[in-house]
NUMAR-371313 format. One line per field, with one value per residue (C-alpha): residue number from 1; residue in three letters; x, y negated, z. Coordinates in steps of 0.001 Angstrom, whole numbers. Layout:
# NUMAR-371313
num NUM,... .
residu ala,... .
xx X,... .
yy Y,... .
zz Z,... .
END
This chain:
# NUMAR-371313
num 1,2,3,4,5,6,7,8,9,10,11,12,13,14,15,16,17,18,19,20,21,22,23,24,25,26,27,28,29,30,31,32,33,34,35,36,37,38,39,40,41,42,43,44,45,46,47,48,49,50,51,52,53,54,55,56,57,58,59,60,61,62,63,64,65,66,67,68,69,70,71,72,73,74,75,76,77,78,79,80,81,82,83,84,85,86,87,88,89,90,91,92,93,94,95,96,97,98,99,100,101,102,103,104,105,106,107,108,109,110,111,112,113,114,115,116,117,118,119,120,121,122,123,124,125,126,127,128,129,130,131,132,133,134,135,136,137,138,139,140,141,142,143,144,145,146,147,148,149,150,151,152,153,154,155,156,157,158,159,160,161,162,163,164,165,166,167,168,169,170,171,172,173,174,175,176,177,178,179,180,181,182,183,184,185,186,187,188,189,190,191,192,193,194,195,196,197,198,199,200,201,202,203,204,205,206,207,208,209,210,211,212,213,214,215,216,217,218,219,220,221,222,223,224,225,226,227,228,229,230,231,232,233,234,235,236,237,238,239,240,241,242,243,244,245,246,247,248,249,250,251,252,253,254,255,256,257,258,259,260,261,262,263,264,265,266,267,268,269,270,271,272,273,274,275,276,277,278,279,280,281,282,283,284,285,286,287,288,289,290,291,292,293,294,295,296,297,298,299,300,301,302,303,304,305,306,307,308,309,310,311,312,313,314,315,316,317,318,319,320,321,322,323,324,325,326,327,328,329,330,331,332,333,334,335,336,337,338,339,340,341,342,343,344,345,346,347,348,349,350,351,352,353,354,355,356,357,358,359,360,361,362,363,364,365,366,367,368,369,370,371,372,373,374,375,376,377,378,379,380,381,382,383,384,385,386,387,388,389,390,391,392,393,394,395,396,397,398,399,400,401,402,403,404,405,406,407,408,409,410,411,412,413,414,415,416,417,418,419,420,421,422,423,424,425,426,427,428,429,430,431,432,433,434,435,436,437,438,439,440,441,442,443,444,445,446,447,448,449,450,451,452,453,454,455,456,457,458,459,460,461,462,463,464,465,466,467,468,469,470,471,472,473,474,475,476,477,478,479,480,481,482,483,484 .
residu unk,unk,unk,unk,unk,unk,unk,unk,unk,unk,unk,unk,unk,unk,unk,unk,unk,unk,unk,unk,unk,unk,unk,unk,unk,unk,unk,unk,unk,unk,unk,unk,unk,unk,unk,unk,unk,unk,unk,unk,unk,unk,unk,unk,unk,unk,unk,unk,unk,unk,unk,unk,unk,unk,unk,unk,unk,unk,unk,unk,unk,unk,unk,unk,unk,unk,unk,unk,unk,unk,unk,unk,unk,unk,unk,unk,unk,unk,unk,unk,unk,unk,unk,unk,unk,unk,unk,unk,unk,unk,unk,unk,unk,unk,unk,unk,unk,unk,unk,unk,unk,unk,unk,unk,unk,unk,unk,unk,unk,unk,unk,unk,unk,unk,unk,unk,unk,unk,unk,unk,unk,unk,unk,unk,unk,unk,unk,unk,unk,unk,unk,unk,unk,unk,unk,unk,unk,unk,unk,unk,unk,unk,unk,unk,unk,unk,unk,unk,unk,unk,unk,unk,unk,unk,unk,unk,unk,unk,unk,unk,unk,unk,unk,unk,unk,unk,unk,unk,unk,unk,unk,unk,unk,unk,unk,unk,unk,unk,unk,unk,unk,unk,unk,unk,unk,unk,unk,unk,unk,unk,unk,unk,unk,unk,unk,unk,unk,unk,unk,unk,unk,unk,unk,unk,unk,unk,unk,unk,unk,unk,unk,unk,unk,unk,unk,unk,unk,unk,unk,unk,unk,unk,unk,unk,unk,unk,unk,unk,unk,unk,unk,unk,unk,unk,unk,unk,unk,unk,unk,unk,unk,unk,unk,unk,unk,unk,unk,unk,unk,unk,unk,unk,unk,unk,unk,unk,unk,unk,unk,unk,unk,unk,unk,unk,unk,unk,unk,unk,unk,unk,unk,unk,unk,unk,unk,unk,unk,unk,unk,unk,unk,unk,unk,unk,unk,unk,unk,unk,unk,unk,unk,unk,unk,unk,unk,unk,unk,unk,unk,unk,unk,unk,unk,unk,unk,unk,unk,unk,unk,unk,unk,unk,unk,unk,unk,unk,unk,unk,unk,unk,unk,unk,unk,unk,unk,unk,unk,unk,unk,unk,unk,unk,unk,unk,unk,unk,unk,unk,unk,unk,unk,unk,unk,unk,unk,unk,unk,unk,unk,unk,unk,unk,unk,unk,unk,unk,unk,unk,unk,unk,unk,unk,unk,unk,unk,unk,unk,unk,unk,unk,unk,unk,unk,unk,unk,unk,unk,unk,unk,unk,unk,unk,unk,unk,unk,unk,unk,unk,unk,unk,unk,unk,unk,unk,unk,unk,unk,unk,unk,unk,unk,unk,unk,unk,unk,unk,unk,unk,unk,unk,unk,unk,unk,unk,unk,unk,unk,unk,unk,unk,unk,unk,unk,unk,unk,unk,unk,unk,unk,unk,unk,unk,unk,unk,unk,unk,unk,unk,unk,unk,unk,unk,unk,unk,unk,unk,unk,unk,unk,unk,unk,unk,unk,unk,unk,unk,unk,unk,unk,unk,unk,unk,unk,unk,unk,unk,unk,unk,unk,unk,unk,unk,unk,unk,unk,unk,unk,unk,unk,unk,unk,unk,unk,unk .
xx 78557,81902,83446,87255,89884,91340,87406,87237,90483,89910,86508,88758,90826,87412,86355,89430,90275,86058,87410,90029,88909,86240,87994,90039,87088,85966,89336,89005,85747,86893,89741,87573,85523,88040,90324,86757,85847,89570,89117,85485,87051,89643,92723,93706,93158,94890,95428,95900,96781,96895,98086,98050,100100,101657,97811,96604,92901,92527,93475,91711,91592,89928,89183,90712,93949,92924,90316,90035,89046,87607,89818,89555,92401,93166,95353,97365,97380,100975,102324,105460,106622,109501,111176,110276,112575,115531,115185,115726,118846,120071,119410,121509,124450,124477,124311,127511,129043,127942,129217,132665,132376,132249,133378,130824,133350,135695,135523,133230,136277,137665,134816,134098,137475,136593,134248,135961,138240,137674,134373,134981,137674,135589,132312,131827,128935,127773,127425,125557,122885,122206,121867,124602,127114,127062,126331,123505,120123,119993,116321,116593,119039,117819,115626,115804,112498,112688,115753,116961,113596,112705,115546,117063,120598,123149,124069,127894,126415,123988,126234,128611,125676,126096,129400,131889,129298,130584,129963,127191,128712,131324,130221,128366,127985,124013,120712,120028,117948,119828,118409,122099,123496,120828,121704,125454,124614,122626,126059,128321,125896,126554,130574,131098,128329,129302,125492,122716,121120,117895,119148,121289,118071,115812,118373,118781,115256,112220,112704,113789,110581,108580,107727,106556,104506,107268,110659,112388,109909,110747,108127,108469,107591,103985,103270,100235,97929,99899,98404,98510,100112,97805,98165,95603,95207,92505,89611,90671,92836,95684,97683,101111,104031,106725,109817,112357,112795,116467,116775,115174,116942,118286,116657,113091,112476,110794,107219,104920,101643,100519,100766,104267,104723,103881,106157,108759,107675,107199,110747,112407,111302,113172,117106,116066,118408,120555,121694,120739,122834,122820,119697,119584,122184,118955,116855,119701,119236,122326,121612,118850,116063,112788,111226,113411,116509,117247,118515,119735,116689,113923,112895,112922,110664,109355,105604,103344,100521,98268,97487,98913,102540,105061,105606,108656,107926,109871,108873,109745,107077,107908,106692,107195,105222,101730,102080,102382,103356,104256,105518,104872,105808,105585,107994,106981,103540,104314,101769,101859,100558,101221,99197,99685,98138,98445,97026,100309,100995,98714,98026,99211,100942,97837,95954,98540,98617,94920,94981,97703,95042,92510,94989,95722,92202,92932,90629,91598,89694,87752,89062,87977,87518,90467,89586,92835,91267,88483,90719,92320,89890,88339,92193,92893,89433,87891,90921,92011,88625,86960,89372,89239,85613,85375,88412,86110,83325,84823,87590,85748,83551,83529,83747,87017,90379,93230,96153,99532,101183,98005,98049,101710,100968,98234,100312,103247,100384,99462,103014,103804,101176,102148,99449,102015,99398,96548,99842,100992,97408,97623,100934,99878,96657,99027,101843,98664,97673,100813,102961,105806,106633,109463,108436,105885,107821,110324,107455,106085,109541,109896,106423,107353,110785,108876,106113,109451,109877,112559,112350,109339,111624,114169,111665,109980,113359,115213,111822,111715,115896,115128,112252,114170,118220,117995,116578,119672,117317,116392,120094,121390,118253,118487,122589,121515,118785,121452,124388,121858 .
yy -49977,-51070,-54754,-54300,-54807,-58079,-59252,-58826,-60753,-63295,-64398,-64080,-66708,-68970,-68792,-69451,-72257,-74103,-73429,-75415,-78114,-78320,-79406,-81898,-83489,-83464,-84374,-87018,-88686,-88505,-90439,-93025,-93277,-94169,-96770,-98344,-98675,-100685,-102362,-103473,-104215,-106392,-104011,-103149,-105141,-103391,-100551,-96745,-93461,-90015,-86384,-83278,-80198,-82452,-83454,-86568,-86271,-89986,-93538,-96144,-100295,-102254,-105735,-108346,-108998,-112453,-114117,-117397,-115836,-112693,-109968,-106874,-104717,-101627,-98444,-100837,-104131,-105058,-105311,-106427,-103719,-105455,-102846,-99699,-101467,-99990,-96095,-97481,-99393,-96243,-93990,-96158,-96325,-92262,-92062,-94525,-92163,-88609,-90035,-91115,-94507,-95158,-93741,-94167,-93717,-96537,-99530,-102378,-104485,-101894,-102994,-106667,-107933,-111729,-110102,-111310,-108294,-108936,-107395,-105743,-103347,-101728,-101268,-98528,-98308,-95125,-97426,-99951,-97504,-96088,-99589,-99319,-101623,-103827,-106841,-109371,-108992,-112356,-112597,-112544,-115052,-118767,-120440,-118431,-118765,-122414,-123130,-121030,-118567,-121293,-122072,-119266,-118309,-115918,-112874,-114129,-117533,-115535,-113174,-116223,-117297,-114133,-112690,-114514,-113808,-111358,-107730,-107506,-103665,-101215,-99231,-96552,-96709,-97350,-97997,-101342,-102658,-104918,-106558,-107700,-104179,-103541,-107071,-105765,-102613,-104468,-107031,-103839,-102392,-105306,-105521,-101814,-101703,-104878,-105163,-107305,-105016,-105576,-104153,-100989,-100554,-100956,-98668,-95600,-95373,-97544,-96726,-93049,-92694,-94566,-96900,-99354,-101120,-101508,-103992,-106675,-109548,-113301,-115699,-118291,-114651,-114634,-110506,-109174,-107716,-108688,-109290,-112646,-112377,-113476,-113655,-113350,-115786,-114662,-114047,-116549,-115610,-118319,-118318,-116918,-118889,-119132,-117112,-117163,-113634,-113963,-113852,-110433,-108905,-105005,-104994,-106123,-108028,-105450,-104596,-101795,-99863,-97061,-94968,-95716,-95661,-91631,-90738,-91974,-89259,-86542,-87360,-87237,-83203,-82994,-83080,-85453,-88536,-86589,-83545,-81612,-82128,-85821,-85692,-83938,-86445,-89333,-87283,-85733,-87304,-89569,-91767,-91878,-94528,-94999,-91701,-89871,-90778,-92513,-90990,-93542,-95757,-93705,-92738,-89133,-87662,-84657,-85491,-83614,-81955,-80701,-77147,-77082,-77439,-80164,-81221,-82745,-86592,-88918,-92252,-95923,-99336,-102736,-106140,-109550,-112710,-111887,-107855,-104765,-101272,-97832,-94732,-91871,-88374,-84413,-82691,-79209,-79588,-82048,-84322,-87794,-91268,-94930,-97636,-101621,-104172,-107473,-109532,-109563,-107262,-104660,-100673,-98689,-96342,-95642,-95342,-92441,-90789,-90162,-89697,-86737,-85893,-85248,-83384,-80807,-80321,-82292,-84534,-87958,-91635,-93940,-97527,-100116,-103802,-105737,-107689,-109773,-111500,-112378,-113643,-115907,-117844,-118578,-119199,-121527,-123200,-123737,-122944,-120917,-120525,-119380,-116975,-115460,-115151,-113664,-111388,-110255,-110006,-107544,-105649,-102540,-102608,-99480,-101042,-102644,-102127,-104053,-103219,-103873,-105261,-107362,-108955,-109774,-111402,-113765,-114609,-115957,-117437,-119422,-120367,-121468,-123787,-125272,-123826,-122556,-122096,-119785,-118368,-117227,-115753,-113468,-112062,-111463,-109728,-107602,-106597,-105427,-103612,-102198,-102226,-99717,-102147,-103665,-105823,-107301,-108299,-109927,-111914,-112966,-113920,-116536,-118072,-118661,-120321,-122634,-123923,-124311,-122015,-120673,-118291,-116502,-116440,-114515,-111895,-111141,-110757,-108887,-106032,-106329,-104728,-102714,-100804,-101565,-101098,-101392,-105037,-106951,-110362,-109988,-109464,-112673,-114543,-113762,-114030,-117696,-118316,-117019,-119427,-122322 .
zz 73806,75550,74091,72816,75355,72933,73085,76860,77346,74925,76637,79857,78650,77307,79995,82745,80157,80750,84033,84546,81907,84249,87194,85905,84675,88184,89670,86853,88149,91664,90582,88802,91203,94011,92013,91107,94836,95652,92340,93920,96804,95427,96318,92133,89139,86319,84053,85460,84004,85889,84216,85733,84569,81886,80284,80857,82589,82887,81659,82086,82577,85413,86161,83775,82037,81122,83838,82272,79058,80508,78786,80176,81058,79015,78413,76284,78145,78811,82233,83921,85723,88261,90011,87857,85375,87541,86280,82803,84131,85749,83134,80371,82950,83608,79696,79042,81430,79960,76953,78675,78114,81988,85417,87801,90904,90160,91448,89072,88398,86304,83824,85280,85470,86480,89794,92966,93772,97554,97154,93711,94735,96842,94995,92703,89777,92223,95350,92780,91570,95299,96793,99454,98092,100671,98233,99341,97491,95793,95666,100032,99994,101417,99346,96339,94922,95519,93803,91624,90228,87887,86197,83124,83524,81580,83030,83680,84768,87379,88460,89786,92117,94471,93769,95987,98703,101364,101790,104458,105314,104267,100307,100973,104582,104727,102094,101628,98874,96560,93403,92779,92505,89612,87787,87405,86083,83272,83183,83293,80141,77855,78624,77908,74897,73075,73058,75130,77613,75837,72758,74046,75854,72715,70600,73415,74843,73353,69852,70155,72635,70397,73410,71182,73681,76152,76504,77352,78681,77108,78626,75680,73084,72174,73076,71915,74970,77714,81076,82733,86305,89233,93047,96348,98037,100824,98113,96102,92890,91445,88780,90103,89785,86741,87435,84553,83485,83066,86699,87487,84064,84474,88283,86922,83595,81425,80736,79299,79243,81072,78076,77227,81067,80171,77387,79750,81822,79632,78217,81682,81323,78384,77307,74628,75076,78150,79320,81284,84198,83374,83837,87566,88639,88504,90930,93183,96576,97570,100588,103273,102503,104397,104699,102028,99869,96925,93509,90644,89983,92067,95589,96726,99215,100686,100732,103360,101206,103880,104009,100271,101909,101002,97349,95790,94703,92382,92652,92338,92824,91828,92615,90731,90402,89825,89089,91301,90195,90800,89230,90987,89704,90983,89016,90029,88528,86108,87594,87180,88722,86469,88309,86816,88677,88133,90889,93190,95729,97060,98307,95424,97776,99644,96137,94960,97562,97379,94060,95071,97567,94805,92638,94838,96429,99492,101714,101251,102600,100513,100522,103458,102752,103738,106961,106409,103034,105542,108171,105613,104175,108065,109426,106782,106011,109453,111867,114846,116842,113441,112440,116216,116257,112530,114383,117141,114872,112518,113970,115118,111993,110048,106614,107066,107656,109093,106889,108759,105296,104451,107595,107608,103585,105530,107868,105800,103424,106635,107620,104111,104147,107483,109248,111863,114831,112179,111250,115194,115583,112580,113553,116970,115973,113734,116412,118990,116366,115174,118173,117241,113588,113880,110875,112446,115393,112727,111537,114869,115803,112799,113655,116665,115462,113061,115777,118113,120643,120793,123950,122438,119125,120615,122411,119469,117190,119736,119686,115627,116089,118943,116639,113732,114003,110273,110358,109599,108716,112384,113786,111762,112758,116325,116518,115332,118032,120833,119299,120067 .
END
């Protein structure tokens, strides 16, 4: 006897559906199973959340929010994000301006009146979101986190401390990171709202989101769940220092879970709070940066998929005392990556792009221990000869990996400390390894200024702009060293 046609297609569809429910869970395990192994290895302490086709296949905490009371981290546990922060920034501004309120191709004087018109005059709110305003990043400026991280300003108050500073290039010639361009956006918010950024914020994305675990972070608030913010130091974690979160304000002061970190997503597909071509104008791709472009508030890049050809990703990572994050979204598939860590900086670009791996059936590398956490603890402990021989010891090792930015964190760990002679080794062992970085001549160069010499200074600074035309730290640093 011959099933119906609708009974034949209906156990199709049972079955196709086991199917792919099936490999999620799969993809799902892999997943666990490789942020477990850098979690083991001391490479992500936090909270992470991964969807694929617009589902979410896995969420999950690891390691501890709280390691003096040993809290563990959760789906809910509360996280600064730093950086991310900016997409919410540029998505308010876009919206003042779909609703007329603002021009985003006049210059910022037209809405900060008191801004130093030298500079002012030039820079639109476009050349603000993109990052090539030409206005210094305060947070690279000289002794920044010395003097001035610690200490809570007003927007108007803070804006004073950079804004007489001179362009460093024409707007809109070239990329160049600025935190300062992102903390006048939040400034040019409040003047043409009449509100604080934390409330226009509040009122035109938490609440209508129901984000309700996400906002503006106050360090004096008590805020149920949130994660304490730690840094590396070799093996050793410490409490990471107190930065006033009125300084990184629109470029960096919020927080939230990887679960409101997703309804931000899933709203981004929608016309919800813009329109649709509002909406396109965050993701179009403006400027070159790094390996792609950047939109308003997120990175834009072609990614290299293997044999499953290149996929469209929309990023952004941020970093800020004691936490690490990223962002990292394929439109196309509505596939999604949140990963909150909060023990400082480490490899969450590595970890989602093996996590892409595993979403799209690719081959992908299990994590390596660090062999600059071991070089560390011998540098700093026991000296140069140690570290060397621990050097020699492990380098070819299978189990462990020399990672070009861990190395370059040990380094300035070293150098901070006034270990200057650990601190040369370190960068040395990093620019043999990783001889065509122009960062870590830059480094090698100011190791070699601190312990004095200035020939070897200027050798390693003038390779760091040769490999790096883009390194403008390097060209004032070694403009200085040729004055001399």
């Amino acid at each position: 006897m011959k099933k119906p046609i609708k009974l034949i297609v209906l156990s199709l569809f049972v079955f196709v559906f086991a199917l792919n429910d099936a490999f999620a869970q799969d993809k799902a395990k892999q997943i666990e199973e490789l942020i477990s192994k850098y979690n083991q290895y001391g490479q992500f302490n936090g909270a992470a959340l991964v969807a694929e086709n617009g589902k979410i296949i896995l969420k999950k905490g690891f390691g501890s929010a709280n390691m003096e009371w040993n809290i563990p981290n959760q789906t809910d546990t509360k996280f600064r994000l730093g950086s991310i922060s900016k997409q919410f920034t540029a998505f308010l501004i876009v919206k003042l301006a779909e609703e007329g309120k603002i021009k985003l191709d006049v210059p910022i004087t037209i809405y900060l009146p008191d801004y130093p018109k030298a500079s002012g005059d030039k820079v639109t709110i476009h050349h603000l979101l993109t990052h090539t305003s030409g206005i210094p990043n305060y947070t690279s400026l000289p002794n920044f986190f010395k003097d001035k991280s610690r200490n809570p300003y007003t927007p108007e108050e803070f804006v004073k401390t950079f804004s007489n500073l001179p362009l460093e290039f024409t707007p809109g010639e070239k990329f160049n990171y600025s935190n300062s361009g992102y903390f006048l956006l939040g400034y040019i918010i409040e003047k043409v709202s009449g509100k604080s950024y934390e409330q226009y914020l509040q009122e035109n994305i938490l609440t209508p989101l129901k984000m309700v675990n996400s906002g503006y972070d106050h360090a004096d608030v008590i805020l149920k769940n949130r994660a304490a913010g730690y840094e590396k130091r070799g093996k050793k974690i410490i409490n990471s220092p107190y930065l006033d979160m009125s300084i990184p304000y629109a470029a960096g002061s919020l927080y939230s879970t990887v679960e409101d970190l997703y309804l931000w997503d899933q709203a981004l597909y929608t016309n919800q709070l813009l329109s649709s071509k509002s909406m396109e104008s965050l993701f179009s791709s403006y400027i070159k940066a790094g390996k792609g472009s950047y939109g308003y508030g997120w990175f834009i890049e072609e990614a290299d998929n293997g044999p499953a050809g290149k996929v469209k990703v929309t990023e952004h990572g941020g970093g800020i005392n004691g936490f690490n994050t990223i962002i990292y979204r394929i439109p196309a598939d509505k596939n999604l990556i949140v990963l909150l860590n909060n023990t400082g900086g480490t490899v969450l670009n590595q970890i989602s792009e093996s996590i892409r791996a595993i979403l799209y059936n690719q081959p992908f590398t299990m994590p390596k221990m660090s062999l600059a956490l071991e070089l560390l603890d011998k540098f700093s402990d026991q000296g140069v000869t140690a570290g060397l021989d621990i050097y020699n010891k492990l380098k070819n090792d299978p189990a462990y990996a020399l990672l070009e930015s861990d190395m370059n964190n040990v380094g300035y760990q070293l150098l901070q400390t006034g270990k200057t002679k650990e601190a040369l080794e370190v960068f040395k062992i990093n620019a043999e390894t990783y001889p065509k970085s122009g960062n870590v001549y830059d480094s090698l160069g100011e190791a070699y200024l601190t312990d004095g010499n200035k020939k070897l200074a200027i050798i390693n600074y003038k390779k760091s702009v040769a490999l790096d035309p883009k390194n403008e730290g390097g060209k004032k640093a070694l403009e200085e060293l040729l004055k001399k």
